[in-house]
PyMOL Python script that loads the backbone (N, CA, C, O; Angstrom):
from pymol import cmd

cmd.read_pdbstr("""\
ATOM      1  N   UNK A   1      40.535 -30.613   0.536  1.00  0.00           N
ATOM      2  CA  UNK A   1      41.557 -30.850   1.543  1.00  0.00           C
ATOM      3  C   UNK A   1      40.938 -30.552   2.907  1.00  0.00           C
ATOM      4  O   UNK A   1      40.406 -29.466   3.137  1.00  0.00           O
ATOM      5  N   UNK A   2      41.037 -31.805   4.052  1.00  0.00           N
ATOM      6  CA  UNK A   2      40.563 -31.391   5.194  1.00  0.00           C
ATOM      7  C   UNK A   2      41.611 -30.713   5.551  1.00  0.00           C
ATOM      8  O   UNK A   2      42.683 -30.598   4.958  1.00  0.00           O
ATOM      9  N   UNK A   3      41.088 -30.026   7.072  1.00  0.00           N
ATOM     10  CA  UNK A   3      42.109 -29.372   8.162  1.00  0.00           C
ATOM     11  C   UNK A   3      43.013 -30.168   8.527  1.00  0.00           C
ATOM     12  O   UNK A   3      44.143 -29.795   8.213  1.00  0.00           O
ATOM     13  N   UNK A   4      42.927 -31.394   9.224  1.00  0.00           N
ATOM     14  CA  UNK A   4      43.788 -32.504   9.389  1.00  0.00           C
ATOM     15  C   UNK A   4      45.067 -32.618   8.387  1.00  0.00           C
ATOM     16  O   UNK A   4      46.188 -32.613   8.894  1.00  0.00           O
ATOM     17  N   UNK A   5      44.931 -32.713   7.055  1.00  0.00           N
ATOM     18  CA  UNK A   5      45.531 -32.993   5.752  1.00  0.00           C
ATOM     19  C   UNK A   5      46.380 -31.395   5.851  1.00  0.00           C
ATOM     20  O   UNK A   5      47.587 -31.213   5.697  1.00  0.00           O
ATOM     21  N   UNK A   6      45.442 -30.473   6.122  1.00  0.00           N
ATOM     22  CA  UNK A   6      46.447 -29.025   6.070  1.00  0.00           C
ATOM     23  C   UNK A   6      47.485 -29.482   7.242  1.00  0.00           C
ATOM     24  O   UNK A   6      48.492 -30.130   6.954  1.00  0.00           O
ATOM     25  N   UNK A   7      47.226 -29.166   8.364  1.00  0.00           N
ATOM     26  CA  UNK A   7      47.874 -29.264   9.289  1.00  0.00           C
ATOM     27  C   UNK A   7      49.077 -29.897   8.966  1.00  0.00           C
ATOM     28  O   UNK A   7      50.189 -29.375   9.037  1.00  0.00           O
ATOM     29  N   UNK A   8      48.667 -31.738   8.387  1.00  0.00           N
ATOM     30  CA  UNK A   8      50.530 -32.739   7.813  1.00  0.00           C
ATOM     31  C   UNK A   8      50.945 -31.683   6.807  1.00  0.00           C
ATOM     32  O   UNK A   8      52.142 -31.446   6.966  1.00  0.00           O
ATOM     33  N   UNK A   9      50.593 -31.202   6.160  1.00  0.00           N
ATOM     34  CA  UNK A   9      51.599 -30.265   4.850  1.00  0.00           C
ATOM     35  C   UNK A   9      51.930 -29.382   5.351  1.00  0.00           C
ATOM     36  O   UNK A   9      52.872 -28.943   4.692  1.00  0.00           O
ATOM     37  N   UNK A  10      51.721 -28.699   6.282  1.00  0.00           N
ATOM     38  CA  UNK A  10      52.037 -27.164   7.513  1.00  0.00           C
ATOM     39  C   UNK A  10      53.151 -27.681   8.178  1.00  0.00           C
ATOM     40  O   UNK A  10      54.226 -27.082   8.178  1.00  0.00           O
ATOM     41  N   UNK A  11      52.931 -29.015   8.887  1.00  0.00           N
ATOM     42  CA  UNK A  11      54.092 -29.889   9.738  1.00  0.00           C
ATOM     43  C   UNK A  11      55.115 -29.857   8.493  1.00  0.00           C
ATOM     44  O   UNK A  11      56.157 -29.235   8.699  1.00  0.00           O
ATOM     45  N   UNK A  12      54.930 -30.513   7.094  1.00  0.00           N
ATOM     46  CA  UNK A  12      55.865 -30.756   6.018  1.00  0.00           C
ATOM     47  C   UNK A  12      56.810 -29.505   5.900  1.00  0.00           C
ATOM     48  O   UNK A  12      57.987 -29.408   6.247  1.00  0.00           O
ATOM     49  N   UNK A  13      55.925 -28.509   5.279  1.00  0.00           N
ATOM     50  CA  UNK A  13      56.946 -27.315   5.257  1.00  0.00           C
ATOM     51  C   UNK A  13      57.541 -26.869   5.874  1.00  0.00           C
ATOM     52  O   UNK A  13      58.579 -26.457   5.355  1.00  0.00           O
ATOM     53  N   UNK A  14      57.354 -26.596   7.494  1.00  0.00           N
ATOM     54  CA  UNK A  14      58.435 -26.738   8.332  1.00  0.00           C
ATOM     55  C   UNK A  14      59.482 -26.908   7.964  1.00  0.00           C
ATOM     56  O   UNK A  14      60.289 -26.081   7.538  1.00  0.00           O
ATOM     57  N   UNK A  15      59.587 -28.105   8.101  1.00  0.00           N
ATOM     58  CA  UNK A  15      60.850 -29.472   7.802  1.00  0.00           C
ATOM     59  C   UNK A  15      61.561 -28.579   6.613  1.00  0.00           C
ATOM     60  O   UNK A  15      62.615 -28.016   6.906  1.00  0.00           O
ATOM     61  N   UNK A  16      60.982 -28.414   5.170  1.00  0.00           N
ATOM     62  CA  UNK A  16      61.786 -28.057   4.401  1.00  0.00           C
ATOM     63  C   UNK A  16      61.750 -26.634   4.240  1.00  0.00           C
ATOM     64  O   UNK A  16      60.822 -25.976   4.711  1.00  0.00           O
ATOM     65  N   UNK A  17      62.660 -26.135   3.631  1.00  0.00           N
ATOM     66  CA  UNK A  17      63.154 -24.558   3.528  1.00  0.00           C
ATOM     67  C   UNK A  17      62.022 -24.259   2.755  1.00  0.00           C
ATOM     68  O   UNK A  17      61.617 -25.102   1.954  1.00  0.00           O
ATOM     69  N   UNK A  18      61.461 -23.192   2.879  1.00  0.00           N
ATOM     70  CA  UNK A  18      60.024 -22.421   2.031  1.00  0.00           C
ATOM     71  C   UNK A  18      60.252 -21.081   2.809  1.00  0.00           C
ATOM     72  O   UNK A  18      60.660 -20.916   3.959  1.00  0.00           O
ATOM     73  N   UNK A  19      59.838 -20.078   1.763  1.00  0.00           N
ATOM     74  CA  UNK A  19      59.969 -18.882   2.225  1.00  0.00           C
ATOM     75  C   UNK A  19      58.604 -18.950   2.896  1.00  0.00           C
ATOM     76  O   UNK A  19      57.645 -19.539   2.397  1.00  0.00           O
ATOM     77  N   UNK A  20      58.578 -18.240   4.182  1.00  0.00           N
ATOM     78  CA  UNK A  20      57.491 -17.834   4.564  1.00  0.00           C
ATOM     79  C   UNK A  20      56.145 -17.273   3.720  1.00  0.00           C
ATOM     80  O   UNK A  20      55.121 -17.953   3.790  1.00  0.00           O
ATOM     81  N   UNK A  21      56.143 -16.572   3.270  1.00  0.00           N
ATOM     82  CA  UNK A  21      55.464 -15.972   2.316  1.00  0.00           C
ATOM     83  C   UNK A  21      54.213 -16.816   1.943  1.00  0.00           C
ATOM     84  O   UNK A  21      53.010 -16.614   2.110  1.00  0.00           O
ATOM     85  N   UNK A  22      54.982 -17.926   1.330  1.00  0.00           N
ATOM     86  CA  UNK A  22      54.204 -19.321   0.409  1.00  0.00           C
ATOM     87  C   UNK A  22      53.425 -19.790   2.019  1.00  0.00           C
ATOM     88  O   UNK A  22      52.796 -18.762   2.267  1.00  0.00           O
ATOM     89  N   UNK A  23      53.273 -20.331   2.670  1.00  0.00           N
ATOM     90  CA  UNK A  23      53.059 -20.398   3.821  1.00  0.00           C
ATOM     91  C   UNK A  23      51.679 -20.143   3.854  1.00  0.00           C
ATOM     92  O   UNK A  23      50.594 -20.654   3.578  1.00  0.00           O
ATOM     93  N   UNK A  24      52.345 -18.840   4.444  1.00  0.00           N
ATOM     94  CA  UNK A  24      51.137 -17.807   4.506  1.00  0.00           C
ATOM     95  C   UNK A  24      49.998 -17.129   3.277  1.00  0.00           C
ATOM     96  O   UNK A  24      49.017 -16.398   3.415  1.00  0.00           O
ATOM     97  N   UNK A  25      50.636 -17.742   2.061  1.00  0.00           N
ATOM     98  CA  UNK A  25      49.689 -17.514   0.893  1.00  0.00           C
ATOM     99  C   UNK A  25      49.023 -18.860   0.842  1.00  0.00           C
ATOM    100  O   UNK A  25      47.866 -18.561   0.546  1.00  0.00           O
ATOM    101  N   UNK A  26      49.082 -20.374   0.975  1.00  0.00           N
ATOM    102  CA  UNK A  26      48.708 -21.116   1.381  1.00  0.00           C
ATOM    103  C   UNK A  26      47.644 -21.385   2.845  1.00  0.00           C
ATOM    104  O   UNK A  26      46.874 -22.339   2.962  1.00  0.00           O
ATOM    105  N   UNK A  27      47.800 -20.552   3.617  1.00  0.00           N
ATOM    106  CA  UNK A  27      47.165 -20.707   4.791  1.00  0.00           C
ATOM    107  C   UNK A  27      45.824 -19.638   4.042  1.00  0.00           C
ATOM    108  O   UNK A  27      44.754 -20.245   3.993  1.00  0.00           O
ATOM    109  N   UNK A  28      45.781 -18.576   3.631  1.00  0.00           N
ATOM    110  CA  UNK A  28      44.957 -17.868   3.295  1.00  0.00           C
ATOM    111  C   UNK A  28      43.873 -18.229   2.331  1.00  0.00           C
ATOM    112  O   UNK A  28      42.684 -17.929   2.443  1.00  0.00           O
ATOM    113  N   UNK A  29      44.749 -19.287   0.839  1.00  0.00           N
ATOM    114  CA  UNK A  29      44.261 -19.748   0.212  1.00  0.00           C
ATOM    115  C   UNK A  29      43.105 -20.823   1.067  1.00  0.00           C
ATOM    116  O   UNK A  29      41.973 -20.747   0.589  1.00  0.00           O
ATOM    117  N   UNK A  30      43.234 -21.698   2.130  1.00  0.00           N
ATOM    118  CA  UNK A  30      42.944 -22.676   2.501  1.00  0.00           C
ATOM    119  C   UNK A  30      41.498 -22.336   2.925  1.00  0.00           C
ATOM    120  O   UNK A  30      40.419 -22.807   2.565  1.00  0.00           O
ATOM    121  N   UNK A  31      41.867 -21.243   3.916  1.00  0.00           N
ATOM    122  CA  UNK A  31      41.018 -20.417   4.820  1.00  0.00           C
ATOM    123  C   UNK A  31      39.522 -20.135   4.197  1.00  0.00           C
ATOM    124  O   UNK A  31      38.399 -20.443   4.596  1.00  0.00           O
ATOM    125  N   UNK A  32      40.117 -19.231   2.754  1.00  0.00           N
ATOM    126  CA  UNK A  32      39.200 -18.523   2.252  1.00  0.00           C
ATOM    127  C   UNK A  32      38.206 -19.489   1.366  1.00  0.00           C
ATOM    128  O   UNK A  32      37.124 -19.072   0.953  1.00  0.00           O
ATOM    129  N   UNK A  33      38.611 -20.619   1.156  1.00  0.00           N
ATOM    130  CA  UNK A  33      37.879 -21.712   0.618  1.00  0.00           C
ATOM    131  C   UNK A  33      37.312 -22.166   2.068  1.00  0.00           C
ATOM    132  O   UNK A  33      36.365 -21.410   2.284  1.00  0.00           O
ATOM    133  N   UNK A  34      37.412 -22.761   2.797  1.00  0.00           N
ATOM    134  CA  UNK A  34      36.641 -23.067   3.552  1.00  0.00           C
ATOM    135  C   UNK A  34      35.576 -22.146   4.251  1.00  0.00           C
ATOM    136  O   UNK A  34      34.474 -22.571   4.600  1.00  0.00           O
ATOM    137  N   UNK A  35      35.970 -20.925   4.416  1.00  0.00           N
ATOM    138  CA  UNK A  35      35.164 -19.598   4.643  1.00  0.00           C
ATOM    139  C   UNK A  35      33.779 -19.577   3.325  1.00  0.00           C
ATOM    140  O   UNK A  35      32.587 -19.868   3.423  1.00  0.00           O
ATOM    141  N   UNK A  36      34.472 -19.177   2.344  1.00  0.00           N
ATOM    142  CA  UNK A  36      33.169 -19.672   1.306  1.00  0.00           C
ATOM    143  C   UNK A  36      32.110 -20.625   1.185  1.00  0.00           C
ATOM    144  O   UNK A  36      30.917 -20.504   0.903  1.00  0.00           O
ATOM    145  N   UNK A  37      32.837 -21.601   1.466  1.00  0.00           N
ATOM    146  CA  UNK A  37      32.466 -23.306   1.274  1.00  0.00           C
ATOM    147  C   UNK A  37      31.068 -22.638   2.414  1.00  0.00           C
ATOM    148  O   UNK A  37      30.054 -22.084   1.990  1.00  0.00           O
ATOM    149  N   UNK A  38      31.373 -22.875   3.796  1.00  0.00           N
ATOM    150  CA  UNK A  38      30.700 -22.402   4.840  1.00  0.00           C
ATOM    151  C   UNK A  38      29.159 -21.242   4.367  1.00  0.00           C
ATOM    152  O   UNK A  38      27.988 -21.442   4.047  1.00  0.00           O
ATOM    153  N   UNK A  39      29.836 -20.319   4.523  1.00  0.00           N
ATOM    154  CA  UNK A  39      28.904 -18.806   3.637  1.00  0.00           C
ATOM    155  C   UNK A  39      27.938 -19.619   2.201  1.00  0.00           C
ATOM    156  O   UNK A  39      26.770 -19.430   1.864  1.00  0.00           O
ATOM    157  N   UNK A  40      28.683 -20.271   1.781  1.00  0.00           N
ATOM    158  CA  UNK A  40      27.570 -20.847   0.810  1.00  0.00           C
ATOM    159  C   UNK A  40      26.363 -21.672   0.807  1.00  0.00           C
ATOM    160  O   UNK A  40      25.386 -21.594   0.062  1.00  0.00           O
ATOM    161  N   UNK A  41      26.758 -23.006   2.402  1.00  0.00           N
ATOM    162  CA  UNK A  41      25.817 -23.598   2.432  1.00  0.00           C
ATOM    163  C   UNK A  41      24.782 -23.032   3.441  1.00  0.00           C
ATOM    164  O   UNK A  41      23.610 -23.397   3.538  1.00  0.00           O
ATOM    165  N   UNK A  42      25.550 -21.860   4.346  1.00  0.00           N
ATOM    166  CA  UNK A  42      24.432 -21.101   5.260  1.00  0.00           C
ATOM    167  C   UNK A  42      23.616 -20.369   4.090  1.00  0.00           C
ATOM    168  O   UNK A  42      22.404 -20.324   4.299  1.00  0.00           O
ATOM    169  N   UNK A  43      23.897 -20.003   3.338  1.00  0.00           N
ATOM    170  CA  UNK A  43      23.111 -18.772   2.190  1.00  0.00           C
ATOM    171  C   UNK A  43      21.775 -19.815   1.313  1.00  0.00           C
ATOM    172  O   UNK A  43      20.624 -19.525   0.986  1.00  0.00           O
ATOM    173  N   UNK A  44      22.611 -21.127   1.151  1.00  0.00           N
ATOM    174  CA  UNK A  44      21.650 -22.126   0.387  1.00  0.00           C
ATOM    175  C   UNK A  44      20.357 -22.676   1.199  1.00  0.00           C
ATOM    176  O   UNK A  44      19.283 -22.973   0.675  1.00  0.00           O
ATOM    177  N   UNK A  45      20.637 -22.746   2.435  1.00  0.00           N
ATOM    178  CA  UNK A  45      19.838 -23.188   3.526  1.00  0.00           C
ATOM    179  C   UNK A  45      18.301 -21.964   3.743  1.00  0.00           C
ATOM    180  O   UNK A  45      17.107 -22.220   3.893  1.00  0.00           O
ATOM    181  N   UNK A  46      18.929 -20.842   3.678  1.00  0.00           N
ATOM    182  CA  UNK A  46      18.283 -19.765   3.265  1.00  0.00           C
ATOM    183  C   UNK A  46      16.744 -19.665   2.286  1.00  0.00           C
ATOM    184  O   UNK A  46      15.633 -19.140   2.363  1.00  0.00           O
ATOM    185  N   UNK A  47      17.418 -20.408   1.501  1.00  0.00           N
ATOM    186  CA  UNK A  47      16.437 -20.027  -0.080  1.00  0.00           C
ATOM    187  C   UNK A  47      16.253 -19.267  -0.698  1.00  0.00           C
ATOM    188  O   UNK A  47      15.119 -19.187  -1.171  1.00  0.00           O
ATOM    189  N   UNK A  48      16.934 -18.595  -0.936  1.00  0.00           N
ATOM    190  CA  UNK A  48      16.844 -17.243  -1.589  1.00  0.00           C
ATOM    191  C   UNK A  48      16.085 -17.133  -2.550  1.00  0.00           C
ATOM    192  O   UNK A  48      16.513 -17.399  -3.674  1.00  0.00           O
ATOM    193  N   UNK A  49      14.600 -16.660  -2.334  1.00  0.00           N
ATOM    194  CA  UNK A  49      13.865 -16.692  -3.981  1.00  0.00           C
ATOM    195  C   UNK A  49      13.840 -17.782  -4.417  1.00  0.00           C
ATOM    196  O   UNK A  49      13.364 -17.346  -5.466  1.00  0.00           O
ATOM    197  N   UNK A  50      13.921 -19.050  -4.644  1.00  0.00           N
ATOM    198  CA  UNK A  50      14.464 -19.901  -5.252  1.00  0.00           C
ATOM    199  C   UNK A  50      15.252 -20.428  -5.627  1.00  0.00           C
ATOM    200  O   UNK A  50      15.199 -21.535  -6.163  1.00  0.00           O
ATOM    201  N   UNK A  51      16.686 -19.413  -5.337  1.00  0.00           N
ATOM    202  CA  UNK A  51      17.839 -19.534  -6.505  1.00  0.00           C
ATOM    203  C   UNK A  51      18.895 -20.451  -5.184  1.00  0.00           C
ATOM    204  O   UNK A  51      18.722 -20.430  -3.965  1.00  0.00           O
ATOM    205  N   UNK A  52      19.597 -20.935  -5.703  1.00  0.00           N
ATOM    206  CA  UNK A  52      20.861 -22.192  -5.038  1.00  0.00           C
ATOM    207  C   UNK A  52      22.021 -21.224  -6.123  1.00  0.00           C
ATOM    208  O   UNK A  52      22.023 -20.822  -7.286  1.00  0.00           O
ATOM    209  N   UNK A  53      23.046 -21.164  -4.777  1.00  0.00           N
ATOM    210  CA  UNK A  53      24.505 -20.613  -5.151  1.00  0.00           C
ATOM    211  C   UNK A  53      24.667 -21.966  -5.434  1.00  0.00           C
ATOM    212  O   UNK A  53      23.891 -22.911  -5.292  1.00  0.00           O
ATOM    213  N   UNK A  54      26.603 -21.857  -6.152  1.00  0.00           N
ATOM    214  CA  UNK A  54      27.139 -22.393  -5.676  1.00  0.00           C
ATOM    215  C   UNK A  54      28.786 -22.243  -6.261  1.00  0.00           C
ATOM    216  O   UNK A  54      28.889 -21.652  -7.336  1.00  0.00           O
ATOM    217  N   UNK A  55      30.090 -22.751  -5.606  1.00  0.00           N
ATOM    218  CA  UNK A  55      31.380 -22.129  -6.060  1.00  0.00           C
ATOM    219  C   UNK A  55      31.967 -22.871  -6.905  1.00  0.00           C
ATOM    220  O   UNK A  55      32.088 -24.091  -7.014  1.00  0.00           O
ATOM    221  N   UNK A  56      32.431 -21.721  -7.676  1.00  0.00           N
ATOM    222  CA  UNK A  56      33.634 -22.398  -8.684  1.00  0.00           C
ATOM    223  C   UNK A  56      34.424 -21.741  -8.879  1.00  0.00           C
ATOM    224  O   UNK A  56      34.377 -20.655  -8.302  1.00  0.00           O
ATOM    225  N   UNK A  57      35.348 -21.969  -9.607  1.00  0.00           N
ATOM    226  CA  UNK A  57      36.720 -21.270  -9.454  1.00  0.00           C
ATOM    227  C   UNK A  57      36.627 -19.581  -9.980  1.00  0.00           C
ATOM    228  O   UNK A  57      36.744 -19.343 -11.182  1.00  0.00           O
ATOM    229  N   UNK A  58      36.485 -18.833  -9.323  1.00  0.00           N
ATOM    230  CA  UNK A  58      36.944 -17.230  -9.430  1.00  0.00           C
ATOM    231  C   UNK A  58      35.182 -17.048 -10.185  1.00  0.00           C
ATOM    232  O   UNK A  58      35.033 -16.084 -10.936  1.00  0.00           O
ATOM    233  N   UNK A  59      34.314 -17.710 -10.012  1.00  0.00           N
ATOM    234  CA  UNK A  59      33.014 -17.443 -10.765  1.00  0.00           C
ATOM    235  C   UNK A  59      31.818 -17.889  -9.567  1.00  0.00           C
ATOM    236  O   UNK A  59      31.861 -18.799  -8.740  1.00  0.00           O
ATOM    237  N   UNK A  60      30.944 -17.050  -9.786  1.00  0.00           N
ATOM    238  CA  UNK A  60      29.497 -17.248  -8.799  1.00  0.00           C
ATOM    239  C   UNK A  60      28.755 -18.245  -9.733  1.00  0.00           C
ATOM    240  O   UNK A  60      28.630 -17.834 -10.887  1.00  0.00           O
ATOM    241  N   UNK A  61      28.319 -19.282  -9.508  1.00  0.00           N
ATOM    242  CA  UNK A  61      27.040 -19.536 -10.220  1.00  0.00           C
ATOM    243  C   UNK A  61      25.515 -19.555  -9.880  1.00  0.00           C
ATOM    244  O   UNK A  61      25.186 -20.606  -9.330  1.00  0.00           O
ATOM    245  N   UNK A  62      24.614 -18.760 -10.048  1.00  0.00           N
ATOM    246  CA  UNK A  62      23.349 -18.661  -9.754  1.00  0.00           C
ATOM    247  C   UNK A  62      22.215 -19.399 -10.488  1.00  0.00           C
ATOM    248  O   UNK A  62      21.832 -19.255 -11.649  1.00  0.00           O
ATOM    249  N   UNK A  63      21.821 -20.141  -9.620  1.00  0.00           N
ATOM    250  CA  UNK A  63      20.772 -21.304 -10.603  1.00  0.00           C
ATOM    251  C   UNK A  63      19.725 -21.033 -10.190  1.00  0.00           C
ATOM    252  O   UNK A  63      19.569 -20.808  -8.990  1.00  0.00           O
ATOM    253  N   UNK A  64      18.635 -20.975 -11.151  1.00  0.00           N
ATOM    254  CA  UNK A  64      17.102 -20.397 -10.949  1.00  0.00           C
ATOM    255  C   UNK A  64      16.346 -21.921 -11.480  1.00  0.00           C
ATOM    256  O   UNK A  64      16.374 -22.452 -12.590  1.00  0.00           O
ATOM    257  N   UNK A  65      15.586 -22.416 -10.019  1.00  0.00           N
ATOM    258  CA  UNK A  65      15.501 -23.146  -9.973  1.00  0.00           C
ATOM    259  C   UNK A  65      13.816 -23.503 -10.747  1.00  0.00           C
ATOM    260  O   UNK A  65      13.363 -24.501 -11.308  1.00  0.00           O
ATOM    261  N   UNK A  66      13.496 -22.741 -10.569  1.00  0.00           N
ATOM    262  CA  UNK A  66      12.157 -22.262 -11.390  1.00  0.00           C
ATOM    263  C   UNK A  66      12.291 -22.426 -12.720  1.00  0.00           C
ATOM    264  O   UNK A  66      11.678 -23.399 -13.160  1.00  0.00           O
ATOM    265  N   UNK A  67      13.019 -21.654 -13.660  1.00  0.00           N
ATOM    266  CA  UNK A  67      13.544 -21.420 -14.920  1.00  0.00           C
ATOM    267  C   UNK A  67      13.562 -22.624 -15.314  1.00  0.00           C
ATOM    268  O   UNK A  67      12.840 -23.191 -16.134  1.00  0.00           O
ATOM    269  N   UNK A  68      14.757 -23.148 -14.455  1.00  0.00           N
ATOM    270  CA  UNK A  68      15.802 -24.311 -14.693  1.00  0.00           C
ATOM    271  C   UNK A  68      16.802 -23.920 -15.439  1.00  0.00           C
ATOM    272  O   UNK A  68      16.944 -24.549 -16.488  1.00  0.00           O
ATOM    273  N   UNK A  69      17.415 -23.215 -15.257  1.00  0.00           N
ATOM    274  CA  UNK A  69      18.296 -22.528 -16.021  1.00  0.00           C
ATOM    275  C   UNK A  69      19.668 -21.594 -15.235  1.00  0.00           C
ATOM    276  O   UNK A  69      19.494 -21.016 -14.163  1.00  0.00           O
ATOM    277  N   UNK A  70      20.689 -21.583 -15.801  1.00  0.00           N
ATOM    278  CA  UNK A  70      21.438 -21.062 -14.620  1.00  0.00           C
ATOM    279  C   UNK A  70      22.283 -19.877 -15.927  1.00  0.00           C
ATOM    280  O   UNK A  70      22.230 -19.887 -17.157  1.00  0.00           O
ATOM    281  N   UNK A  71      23.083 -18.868 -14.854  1.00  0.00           N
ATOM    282  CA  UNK A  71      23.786 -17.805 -15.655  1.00  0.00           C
ATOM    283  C   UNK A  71      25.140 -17.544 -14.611  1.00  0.00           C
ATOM    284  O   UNK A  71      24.895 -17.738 -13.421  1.00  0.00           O
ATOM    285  N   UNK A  72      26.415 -17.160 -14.925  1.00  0.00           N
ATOM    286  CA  UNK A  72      27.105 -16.724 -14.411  1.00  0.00           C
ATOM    287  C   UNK A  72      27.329 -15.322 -14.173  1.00  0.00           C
ATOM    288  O   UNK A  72      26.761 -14.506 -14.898  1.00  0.00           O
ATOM    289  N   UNK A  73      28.075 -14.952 -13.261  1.00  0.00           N
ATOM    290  CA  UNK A  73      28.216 -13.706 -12.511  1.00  0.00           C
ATOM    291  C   UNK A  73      29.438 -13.664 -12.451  1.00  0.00           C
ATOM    292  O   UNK A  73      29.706 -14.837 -12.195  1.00  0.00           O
ATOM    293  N   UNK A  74      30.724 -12.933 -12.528  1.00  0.00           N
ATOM    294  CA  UNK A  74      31.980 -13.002 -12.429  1.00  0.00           C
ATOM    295  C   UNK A  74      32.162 -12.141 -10.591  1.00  0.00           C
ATOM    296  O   UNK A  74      31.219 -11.467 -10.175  1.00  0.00           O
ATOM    297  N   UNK A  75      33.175 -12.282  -9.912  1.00  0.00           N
ATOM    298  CA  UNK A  75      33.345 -12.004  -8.804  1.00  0.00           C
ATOM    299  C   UNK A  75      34.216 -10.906  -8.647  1.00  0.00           C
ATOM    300  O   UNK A  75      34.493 -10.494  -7.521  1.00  0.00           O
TER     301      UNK A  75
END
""", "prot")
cmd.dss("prot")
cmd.show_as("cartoon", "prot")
cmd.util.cbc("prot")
cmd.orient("prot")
């Protein structure tokens, strides 16, 4: 979801009754994915050792690019 696309569903809820709350658990949700998203490709740019992050849902994945082989990490 771009920012643009947030923004029309931000305008949407407005319009209809939503507790605040959802809102603001939505705005955070949005945030913190794009915050990651960001942090991930500065970290990849990096090189770390070899290894390439990258995100998935509630899990790190670390790929050793050497190996060729990858392992998970829980967050």
């Amino acid at each position: 979801m771009n920012y643009a696309r947030f923004l029309v569903s931000m305008e949407k809820s407005k319009r209809s009754v939503k507790p605040q709350t959802e809102v603001i658990t939505n705005l955070l949700n949005f945030m913190t994915l794009e915050l990651q998203t960001l942090l991930l490709m500065r970290l990849n740019r990096s090189d770390i050792a070899g290894k390439q992050l990258s995100l998935s849902q509630a899990v790190l994945e670390v790929q050793d690019e050497a190996l060729g082989y990858s392992y998970l990490q829980s967050c």
